[in-house]
Each structure stands twice: as C-alpha cells, then as structure tokens.
Biopython code that builds the backbone (N, CA, C, O; Angstrom):
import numpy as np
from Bio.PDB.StructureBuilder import StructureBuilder

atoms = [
    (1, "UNK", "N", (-169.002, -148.211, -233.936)),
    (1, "UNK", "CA", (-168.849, -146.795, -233.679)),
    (1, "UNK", "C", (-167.908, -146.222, -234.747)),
    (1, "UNK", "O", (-166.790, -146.575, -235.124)),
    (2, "UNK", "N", (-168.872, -145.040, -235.178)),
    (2, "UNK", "CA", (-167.242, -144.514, -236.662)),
    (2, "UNK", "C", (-166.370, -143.894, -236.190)),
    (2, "UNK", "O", (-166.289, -144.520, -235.133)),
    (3, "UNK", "N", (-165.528, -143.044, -236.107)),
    (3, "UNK", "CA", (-164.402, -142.352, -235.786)),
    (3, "UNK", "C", (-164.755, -141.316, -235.708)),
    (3, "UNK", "O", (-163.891, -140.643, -235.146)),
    (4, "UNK", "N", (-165.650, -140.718, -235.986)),
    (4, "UNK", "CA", (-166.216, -139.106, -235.671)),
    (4, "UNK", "C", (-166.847, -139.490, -234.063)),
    (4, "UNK", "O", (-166.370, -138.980, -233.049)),
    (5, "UNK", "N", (-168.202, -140.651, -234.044)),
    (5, "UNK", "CA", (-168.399, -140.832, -233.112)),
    (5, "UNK", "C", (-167.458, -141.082, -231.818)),
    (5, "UNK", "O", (-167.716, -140.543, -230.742)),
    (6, "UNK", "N", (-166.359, -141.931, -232.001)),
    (6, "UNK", "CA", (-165.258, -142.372, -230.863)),
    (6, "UNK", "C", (-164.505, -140.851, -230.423)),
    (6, "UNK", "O", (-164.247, -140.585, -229.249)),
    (7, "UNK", "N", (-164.257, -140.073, -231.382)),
    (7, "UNK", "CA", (-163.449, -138.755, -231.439)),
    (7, "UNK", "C", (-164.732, -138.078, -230.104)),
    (7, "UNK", "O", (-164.461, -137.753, -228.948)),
    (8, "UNK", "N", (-165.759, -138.053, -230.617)),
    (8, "UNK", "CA", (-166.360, -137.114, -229.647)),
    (8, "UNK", "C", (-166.533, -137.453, -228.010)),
    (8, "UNK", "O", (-166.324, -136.772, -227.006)),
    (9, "UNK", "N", (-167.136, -139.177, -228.267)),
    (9, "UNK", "CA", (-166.695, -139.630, -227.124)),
    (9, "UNK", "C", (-165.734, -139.469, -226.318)),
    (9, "UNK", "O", (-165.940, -139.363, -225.109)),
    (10, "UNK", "N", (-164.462, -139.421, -226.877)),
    (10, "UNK", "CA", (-163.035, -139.250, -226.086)),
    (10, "UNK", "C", (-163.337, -137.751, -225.900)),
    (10, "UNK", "O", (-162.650, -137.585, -224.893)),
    (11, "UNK", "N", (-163.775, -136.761, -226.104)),
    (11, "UNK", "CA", (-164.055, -135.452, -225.983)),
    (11, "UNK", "C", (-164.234, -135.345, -224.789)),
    (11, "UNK", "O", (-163.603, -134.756, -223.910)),
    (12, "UNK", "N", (-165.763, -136.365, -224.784)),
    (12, "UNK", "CA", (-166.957, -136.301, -223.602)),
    (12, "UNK", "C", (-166.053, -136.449, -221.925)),
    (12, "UNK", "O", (-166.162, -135.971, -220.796)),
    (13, "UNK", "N", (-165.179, -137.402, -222.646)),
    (13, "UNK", "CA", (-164.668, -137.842, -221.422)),
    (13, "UNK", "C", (-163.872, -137.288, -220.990)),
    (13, "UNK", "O", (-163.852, -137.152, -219.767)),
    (14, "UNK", "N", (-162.713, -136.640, -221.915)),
    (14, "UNK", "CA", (-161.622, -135.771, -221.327)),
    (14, "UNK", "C", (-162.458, -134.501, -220.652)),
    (14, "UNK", "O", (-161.864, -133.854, -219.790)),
    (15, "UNK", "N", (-163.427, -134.228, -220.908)),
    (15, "UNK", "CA", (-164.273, -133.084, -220.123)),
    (15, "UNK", "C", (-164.299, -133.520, -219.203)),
    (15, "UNK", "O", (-163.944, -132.669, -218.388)),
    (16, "UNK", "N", (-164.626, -134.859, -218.508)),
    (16, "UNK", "CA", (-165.497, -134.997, -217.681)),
    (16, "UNK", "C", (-164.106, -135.525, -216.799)),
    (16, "UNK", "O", (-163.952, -134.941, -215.727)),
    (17, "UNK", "N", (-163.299, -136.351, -217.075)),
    (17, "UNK", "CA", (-162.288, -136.834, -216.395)),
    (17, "UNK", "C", (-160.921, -135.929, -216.368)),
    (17, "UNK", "O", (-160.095, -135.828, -215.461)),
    (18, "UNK", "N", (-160.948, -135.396, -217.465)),
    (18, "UNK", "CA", (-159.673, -133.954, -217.547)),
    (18, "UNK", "C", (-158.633, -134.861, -217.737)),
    (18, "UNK", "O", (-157.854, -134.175, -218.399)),
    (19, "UNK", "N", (-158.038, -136.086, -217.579)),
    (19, "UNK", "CA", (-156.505, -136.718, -218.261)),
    (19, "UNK", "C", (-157.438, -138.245, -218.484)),
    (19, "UNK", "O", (-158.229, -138.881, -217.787)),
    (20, "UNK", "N", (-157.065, -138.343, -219.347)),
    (20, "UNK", "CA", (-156.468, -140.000, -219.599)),
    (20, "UNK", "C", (-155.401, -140.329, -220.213)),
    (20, "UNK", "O", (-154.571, -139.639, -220.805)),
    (21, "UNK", "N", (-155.504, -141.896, -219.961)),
    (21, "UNK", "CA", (-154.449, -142.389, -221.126)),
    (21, "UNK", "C", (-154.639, -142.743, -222.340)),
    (21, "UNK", "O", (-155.800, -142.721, -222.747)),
    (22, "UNK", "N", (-153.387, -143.233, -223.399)),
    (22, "UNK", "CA", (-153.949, -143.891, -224.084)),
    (22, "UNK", "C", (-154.615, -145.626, -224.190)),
    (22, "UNK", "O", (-155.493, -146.303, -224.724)),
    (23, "UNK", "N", (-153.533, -145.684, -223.313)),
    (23, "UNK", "CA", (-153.902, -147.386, -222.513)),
    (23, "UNK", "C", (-155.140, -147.678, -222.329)),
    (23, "UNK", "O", (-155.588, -148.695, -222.859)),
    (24, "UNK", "N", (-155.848, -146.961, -221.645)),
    (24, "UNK", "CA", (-157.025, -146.443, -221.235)),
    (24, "UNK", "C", (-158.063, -146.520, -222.242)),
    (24, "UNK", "O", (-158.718, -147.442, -222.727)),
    (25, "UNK", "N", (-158.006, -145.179, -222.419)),
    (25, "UNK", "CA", (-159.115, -144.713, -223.988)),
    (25, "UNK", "C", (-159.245, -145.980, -225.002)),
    (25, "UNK", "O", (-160.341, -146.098, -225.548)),
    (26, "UNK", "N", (-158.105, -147.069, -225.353)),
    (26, "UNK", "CA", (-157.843, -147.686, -225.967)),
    (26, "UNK", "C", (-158.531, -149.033, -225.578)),
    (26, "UNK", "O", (-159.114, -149.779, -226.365)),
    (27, "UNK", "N", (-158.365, -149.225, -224.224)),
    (27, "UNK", "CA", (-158.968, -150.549, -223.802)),
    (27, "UNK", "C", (-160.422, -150.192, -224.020)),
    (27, "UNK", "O", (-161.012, -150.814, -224.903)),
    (28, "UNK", "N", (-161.092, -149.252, -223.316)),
    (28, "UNK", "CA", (-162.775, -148.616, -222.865)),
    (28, "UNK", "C", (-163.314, -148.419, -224.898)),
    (28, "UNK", "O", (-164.416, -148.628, -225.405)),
    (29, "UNK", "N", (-162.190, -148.022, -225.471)),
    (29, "UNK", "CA", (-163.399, -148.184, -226.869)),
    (29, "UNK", "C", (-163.027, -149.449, -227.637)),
    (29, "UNK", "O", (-163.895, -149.913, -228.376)),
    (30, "UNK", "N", (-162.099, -149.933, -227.574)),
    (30, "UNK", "CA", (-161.581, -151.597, -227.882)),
    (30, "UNK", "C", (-161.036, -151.229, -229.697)),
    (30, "UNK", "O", (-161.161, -151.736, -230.812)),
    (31, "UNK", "N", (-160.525, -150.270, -229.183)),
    (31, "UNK", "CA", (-158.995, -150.302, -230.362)),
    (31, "UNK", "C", (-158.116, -150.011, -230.261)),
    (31, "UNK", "O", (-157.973, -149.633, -229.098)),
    (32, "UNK", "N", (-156.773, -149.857, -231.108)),
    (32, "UNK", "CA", (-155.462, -149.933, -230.754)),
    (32, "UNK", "C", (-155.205, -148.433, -229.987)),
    (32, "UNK", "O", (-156.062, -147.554, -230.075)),
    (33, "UNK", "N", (-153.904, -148.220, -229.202)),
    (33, "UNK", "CA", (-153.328, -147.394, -229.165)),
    (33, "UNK", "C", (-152.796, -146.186, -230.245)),
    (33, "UNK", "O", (-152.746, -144.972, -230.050)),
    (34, "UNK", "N", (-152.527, -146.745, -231.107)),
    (34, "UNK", "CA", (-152.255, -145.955, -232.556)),
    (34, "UNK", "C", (-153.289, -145.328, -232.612)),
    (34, "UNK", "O", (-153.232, -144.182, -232.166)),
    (35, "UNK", "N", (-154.450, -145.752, -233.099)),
    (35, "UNK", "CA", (-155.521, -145.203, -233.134)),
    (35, "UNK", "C", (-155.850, -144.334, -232.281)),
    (35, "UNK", "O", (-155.646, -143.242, -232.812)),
    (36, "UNK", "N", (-156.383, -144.150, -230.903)),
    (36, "UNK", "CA", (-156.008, -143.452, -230.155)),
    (36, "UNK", "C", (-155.624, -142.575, -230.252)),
    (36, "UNK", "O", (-156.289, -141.556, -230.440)),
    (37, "UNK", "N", (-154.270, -142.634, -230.153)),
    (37, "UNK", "CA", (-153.012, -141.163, -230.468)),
    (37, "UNK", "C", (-153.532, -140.570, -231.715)),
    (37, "UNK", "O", (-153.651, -139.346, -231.746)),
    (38, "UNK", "N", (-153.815, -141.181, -232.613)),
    (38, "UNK", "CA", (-154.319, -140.399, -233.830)),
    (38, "UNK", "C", (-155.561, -139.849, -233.515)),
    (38, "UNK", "O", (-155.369, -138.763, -232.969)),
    (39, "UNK", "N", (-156.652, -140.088, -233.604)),
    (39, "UNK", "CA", (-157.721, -139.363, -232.871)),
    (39, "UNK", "C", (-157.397, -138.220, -231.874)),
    (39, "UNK", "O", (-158.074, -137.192, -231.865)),
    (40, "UNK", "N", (-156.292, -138.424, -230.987)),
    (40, "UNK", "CA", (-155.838, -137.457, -230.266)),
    (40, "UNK", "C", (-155.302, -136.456, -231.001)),
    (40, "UNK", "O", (-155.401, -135.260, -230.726)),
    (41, "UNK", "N", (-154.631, -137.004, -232.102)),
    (41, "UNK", "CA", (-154.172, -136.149, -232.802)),
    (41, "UNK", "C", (-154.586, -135.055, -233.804)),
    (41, "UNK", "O", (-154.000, -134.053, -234.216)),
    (42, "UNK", "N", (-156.128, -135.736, -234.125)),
    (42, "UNK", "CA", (-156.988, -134.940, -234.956)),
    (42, "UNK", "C", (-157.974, -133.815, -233.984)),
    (42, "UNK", "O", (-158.169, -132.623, -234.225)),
    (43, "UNK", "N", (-158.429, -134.519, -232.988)),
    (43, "UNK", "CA", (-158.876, -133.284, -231.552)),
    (43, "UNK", "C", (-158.240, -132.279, -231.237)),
    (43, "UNK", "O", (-158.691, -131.174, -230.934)),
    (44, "UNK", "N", (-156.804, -132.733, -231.314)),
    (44, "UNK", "CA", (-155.768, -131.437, -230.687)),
    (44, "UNK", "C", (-155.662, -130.337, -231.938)),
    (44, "UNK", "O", (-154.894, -129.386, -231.787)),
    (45, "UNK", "N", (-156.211, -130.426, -232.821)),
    (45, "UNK", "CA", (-156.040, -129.354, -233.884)),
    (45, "UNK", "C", (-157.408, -128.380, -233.858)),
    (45, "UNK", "O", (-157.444, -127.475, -234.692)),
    (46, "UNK", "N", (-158.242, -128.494, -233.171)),
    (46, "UNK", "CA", (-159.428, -128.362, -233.194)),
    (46, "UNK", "C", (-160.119, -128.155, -231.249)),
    (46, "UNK", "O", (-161.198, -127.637, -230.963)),
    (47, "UNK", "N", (-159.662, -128.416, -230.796)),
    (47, "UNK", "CA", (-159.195, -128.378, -228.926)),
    (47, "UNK", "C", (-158.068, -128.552, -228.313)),
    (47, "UNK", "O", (-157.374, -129.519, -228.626)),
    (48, "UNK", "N", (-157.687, -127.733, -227.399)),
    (48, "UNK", "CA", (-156.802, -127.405, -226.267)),
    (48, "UNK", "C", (-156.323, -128.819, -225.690)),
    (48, "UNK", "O", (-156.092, -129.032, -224.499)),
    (49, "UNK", "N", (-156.253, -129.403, -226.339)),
    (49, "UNK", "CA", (-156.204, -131.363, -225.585)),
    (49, "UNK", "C", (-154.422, -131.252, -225.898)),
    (49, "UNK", "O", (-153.859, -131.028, -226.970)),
    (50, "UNK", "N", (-153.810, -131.507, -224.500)),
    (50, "UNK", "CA", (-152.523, -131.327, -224.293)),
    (50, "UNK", "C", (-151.815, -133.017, -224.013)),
    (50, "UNK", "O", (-151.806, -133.535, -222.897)),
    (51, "UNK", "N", (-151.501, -133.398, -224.724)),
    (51, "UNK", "CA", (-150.568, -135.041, -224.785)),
    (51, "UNK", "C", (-149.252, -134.867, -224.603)),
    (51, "UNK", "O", (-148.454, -134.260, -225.318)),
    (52, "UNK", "N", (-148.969, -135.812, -222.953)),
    (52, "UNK", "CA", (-147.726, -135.842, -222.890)),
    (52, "UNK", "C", (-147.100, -137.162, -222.731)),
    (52, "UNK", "O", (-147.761, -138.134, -222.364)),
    (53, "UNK", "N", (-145.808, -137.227, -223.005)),
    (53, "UNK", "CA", (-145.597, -138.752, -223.184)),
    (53, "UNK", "C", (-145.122, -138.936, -221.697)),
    (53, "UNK", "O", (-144.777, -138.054, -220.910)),
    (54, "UNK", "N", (-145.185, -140.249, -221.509)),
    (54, "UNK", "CA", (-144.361, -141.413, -220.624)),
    (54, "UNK", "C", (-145.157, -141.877, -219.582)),
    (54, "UNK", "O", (-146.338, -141.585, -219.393)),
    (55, "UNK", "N", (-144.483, -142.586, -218.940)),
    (55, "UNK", "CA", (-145.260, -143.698, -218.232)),
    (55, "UNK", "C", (-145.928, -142.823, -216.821)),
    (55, "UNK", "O", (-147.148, -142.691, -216.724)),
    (56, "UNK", "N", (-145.385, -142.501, -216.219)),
    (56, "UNK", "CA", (-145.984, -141.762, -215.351)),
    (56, "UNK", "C", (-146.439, -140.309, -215.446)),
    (56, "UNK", "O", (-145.569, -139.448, -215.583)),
    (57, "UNK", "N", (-148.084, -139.859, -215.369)),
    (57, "UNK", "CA", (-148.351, -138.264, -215.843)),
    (57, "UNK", "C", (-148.533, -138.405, -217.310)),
    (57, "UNK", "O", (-149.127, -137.417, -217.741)),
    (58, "UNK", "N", (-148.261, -139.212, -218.179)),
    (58, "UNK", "CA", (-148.456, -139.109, -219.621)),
    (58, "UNK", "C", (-149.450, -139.228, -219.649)),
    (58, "UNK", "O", (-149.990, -139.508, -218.579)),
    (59, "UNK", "N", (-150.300, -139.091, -220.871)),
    (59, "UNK", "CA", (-151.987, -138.609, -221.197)),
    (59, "UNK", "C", (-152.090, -137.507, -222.242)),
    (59, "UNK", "O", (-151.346, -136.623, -222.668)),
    (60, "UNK", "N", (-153.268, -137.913, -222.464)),
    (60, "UNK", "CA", (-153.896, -136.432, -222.760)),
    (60, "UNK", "C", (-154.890, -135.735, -221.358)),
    (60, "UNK", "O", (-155.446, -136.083, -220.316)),
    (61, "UNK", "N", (-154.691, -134.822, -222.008)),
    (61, "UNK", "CA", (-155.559, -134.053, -220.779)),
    (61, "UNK", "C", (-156.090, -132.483, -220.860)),
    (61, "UNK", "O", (-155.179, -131.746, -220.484)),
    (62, "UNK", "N", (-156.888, -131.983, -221.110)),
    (62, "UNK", "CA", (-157.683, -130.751, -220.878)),
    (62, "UNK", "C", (-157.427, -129.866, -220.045)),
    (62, "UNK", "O", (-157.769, -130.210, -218.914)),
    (63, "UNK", "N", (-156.801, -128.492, -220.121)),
    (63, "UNK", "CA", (-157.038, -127.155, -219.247)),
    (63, "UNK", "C", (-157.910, -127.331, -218.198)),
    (63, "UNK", "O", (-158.519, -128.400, -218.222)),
    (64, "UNK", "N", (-158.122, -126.661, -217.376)),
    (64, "UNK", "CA", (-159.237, -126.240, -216.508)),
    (64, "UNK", "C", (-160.410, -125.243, -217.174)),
    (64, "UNK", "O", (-161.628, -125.141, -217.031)),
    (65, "UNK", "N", (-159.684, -124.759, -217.748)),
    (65, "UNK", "CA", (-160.701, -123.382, -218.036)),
    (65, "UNK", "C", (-161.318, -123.978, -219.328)),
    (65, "UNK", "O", (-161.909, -123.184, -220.060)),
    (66, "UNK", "N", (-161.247, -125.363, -219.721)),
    (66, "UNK", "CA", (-162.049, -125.592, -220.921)),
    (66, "UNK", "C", (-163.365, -126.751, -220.497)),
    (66, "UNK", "O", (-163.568, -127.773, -219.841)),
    (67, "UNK", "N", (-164.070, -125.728, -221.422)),
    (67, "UNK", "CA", (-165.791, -126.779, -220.939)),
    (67, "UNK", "C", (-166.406, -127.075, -222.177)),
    (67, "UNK", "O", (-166.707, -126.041, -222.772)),
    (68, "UNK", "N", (-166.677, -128.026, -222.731)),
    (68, "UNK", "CA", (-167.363, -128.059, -223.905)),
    (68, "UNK", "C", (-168.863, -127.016, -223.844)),
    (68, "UNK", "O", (-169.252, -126.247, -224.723)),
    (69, "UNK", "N", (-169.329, -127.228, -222.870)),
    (69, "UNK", "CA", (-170.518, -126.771, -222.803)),
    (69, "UNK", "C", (-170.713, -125.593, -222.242)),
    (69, "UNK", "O", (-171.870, -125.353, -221.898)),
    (70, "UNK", "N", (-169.794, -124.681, -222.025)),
    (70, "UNK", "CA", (-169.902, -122.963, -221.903)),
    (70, "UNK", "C", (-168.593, -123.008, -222.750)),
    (70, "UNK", "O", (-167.763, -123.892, -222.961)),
    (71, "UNK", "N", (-168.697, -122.021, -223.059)),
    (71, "UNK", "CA", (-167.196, -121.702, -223.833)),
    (71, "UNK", "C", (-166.701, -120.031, -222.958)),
    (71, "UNK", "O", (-167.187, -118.905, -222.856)),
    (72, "UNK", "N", (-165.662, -120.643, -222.554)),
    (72, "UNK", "CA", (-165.125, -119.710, -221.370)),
    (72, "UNK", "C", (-163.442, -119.275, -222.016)),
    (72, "UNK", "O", (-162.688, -119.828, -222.817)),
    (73, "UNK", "N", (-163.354, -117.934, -221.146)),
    (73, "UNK", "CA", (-161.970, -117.349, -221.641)),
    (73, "UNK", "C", (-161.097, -117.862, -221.106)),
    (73, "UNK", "O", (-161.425, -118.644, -220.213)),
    (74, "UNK", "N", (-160.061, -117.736, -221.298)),
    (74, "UNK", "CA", (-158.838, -118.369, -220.531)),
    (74, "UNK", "C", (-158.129, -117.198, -219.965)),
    (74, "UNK", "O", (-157.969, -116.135, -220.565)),
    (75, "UNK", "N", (-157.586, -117.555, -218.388)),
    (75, "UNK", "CA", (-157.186, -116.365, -217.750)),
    (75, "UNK", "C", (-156.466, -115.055, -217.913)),
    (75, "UNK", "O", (-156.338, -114.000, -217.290)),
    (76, "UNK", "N", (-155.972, -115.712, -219.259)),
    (76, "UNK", "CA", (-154.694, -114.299, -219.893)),
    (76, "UNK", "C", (-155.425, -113.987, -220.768)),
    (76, "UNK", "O", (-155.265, -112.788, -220.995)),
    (77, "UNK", "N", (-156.359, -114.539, -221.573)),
    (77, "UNK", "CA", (-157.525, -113.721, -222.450)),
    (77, "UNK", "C", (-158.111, -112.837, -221.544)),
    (77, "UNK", "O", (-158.114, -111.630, -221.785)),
    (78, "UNK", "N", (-158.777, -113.454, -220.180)),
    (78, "UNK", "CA", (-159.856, -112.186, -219.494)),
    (78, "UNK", "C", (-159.335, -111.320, -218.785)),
    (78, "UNK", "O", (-159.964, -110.387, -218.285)),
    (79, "UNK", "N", (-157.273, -111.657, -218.560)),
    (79, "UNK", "CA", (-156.923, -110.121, -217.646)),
    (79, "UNK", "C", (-156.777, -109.342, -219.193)),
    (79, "UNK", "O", (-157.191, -108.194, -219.355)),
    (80, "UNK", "N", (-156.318, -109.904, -219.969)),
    (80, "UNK", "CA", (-156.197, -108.732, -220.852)),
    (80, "UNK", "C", (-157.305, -107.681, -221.160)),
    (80, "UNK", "O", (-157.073, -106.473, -221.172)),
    (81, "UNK", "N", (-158.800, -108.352, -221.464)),
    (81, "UNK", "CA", (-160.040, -108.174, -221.456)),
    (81, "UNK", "C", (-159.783, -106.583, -220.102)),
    (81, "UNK", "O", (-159.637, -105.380, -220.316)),
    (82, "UNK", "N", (-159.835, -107.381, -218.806)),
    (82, "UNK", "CA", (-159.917, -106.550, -218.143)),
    (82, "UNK", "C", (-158.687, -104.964, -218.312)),
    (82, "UNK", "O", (-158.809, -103.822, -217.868)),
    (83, "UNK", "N", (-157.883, -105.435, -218.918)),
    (83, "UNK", "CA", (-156.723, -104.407, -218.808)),
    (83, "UNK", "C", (-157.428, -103.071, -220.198)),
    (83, "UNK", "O", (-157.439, -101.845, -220.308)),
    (84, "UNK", "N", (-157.800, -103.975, -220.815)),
    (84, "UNK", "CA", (-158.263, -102.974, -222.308)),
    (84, "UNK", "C", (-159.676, -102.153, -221.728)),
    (84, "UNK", "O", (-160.098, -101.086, -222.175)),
    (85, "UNK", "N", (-160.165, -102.806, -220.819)),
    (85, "UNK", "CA", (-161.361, -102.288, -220.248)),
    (85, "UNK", "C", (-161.494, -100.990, -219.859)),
    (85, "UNK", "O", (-162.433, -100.220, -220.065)),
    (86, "UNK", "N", (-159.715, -100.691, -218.849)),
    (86, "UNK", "CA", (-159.742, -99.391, -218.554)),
    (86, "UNK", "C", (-159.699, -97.944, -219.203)),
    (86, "UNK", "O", (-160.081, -96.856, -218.770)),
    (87, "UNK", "N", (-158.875, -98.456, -220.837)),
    (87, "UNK", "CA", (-159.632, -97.713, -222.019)),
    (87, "UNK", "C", (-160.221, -97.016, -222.449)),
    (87, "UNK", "O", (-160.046, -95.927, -222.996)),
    (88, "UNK", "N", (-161.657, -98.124, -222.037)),
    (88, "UNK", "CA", (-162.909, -97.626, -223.143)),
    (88, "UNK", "C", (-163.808, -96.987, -222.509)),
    (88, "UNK", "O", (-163.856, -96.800, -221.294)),
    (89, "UNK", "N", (-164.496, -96.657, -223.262)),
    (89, "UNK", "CA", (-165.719, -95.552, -222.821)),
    (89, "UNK", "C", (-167.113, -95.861, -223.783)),
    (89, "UNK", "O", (-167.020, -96.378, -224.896)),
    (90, "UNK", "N", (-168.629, -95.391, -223.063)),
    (90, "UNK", "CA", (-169.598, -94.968, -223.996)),
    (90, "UNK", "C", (-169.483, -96.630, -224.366)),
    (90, "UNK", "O", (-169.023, -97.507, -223.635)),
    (91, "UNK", "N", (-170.038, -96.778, -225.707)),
    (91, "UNK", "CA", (-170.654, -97.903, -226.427)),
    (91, "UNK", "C", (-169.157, -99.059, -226.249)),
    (91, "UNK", "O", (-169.361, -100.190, -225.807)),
    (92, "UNK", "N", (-168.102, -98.736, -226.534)),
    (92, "UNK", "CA", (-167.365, -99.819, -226.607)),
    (92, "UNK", "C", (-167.002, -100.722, -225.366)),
    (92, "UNK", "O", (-166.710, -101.916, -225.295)),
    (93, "UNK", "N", (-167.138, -99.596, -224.279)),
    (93, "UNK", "CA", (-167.034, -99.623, -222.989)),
    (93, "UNK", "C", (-168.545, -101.268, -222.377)),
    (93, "UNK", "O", (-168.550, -102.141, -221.509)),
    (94, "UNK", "N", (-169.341, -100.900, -223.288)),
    (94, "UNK", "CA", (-170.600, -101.434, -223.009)),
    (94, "UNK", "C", (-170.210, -103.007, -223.739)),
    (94, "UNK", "O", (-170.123, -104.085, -223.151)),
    (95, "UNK", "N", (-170.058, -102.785, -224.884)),
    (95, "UNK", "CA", (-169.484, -104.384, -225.530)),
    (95, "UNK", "C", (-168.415, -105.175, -224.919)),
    (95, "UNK", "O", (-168.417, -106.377, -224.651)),
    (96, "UNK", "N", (-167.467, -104.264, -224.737)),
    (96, "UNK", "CA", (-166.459, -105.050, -223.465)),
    (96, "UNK", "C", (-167.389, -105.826, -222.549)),
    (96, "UNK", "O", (-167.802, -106.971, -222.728)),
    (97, "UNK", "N", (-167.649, -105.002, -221.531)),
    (97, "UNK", "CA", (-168.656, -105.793, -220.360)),
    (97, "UNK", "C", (-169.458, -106.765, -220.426)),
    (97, "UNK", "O", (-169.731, -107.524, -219.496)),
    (98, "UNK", "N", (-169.980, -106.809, -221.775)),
    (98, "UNK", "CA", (-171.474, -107.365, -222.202)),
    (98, "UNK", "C", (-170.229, -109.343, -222.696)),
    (98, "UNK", "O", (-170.384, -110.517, -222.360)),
    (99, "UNK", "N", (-169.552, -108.872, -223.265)),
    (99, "UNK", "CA", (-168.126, -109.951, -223.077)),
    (99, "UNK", "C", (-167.804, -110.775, -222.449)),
    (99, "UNK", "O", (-167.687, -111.995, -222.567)),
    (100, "UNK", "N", (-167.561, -109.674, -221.335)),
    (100, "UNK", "CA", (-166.800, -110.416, -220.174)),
    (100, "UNK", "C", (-167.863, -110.976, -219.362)),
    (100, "UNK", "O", (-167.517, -111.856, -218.575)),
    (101, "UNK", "N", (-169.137, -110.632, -219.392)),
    (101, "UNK", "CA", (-170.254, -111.420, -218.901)),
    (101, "UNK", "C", (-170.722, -112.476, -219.330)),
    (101, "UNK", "O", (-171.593, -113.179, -218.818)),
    (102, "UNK", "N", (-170.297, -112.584, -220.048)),
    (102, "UNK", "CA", (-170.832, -113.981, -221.416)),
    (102, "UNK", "C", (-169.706, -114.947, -220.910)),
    (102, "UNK", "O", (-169.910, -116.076, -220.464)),
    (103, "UNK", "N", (-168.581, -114.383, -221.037)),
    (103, "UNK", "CA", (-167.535, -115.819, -221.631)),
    (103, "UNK", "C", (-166.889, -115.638, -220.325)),
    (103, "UNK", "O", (-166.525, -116.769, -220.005)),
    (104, "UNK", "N", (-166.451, -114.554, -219.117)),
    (104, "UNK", "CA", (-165.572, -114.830, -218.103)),
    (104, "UNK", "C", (-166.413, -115.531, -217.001)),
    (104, "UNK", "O", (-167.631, -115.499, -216.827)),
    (105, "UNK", "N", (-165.083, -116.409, -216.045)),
    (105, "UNK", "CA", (-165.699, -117.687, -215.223)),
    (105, "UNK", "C", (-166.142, -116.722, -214.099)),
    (105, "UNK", "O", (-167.264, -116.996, -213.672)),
    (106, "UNK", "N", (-165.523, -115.622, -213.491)),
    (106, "UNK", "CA", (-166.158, -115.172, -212.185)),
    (106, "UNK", "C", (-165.885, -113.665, -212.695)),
    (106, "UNK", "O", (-164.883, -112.987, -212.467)),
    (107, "UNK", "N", (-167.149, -113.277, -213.524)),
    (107, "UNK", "CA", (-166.985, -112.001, -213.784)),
    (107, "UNK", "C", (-167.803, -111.037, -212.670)),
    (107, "UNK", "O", (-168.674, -111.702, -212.110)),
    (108, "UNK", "N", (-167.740, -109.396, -212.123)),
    (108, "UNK", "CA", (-167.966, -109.110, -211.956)),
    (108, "UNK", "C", (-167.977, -107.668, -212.223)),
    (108, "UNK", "O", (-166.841, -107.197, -212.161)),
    (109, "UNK", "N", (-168.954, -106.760, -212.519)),
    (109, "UNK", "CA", (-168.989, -105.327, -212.517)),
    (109, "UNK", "C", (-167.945, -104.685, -211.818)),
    (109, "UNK", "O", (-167.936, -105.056, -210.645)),
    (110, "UNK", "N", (-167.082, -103.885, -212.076)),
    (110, "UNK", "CA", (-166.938, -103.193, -210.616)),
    (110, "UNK", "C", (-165.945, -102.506, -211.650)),
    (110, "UNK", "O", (-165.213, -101.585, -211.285)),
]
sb = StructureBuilder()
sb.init_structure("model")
sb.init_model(0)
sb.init_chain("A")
sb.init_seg("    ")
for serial, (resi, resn, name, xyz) in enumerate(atoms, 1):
    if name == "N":
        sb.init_residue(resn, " ", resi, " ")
    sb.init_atom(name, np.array(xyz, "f"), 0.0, 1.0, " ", f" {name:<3s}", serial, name[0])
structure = sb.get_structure()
C-alpha cells in the first residue's frame, strides 16, 4: 500500500469511526507509529483531523459536522449564513438560500 493510499484509508476510517489512535491505525496498517503521526500530519493540513496527545482521549479524531461525502457547513459558518440572510433581498437573497440548501445539515425555508 503507498502512502497516498494508507493516508486515504485512515481518512475512510476516521469518517467512519470519528477517533482513533495511533496505536491503533498503526497496528491495522502494520507500520510504525511515527509514520502514523506523520500521515496525520499531512491530512491535518488538508482536513479538520484534530490530534490530541496522551494516554487517555488521545487520538486523532474528526468534528461531527465533517463528512467526506457531503461537504457540509459548520455551525458558525451556517448561523452566520443565516444572520447575513436577513440582509438580502431579490437575486442575492436567492443565492444565499440556494447555499444554505446545498451545504446546511437541517436547512429549512422559513
């Protein structure tokens, strides 16, 4: 497996599992810890992947509001969204909405 491939893998999984370790990640693809953390380290420049140290709770681990496979706002992106909303009018008024329908998790008209 090359390192682009393992990188995405660990992706797949922090989606799907939201924390691991490195202990972990390290045993399941059968290389070092170093490695690991570095890969972690090249993801986190490029995704929201949050690494914290120590023995208990340490990991990396993923937001809630992040999905590889919708790409969604994050809650202080969509109140703001909503706050600029009250604003606009006519056409811009329309692109806002058309927005917040696309990318917010429980959008609604109103």
């Amino acid at each position: 497996m090359s390192p682009s491939e393992r990188r995405s893998a660990i992706l797949r999984l922090l989606c799907k599992r939201r924390h691991e370790t490195a202990t972990n990640l390290a045993e399941e693809f059968g290389v070092s810890e170093r490695t690991i953390r570095a890969d972690l380290v090249i993801l986190s420049c490029y995704y929201p992947i949050q690494v914290l140290r120590g023995r208990y709770g340490g990991g990396a681990s993923l937001p809630n509001w992040f999905h590889m496979e919708s790409k969604t706002l994050s809650p202080k992106q969509e109140a703001l969204l909503r706050k600029l909303r009250g604003t606009l009018d006519g056409d811009d008024l329309q692109v806002l909405n058309s927005i917040l329908a696309q990318f917010a998790l429980y959008w609604e008209y109103r």
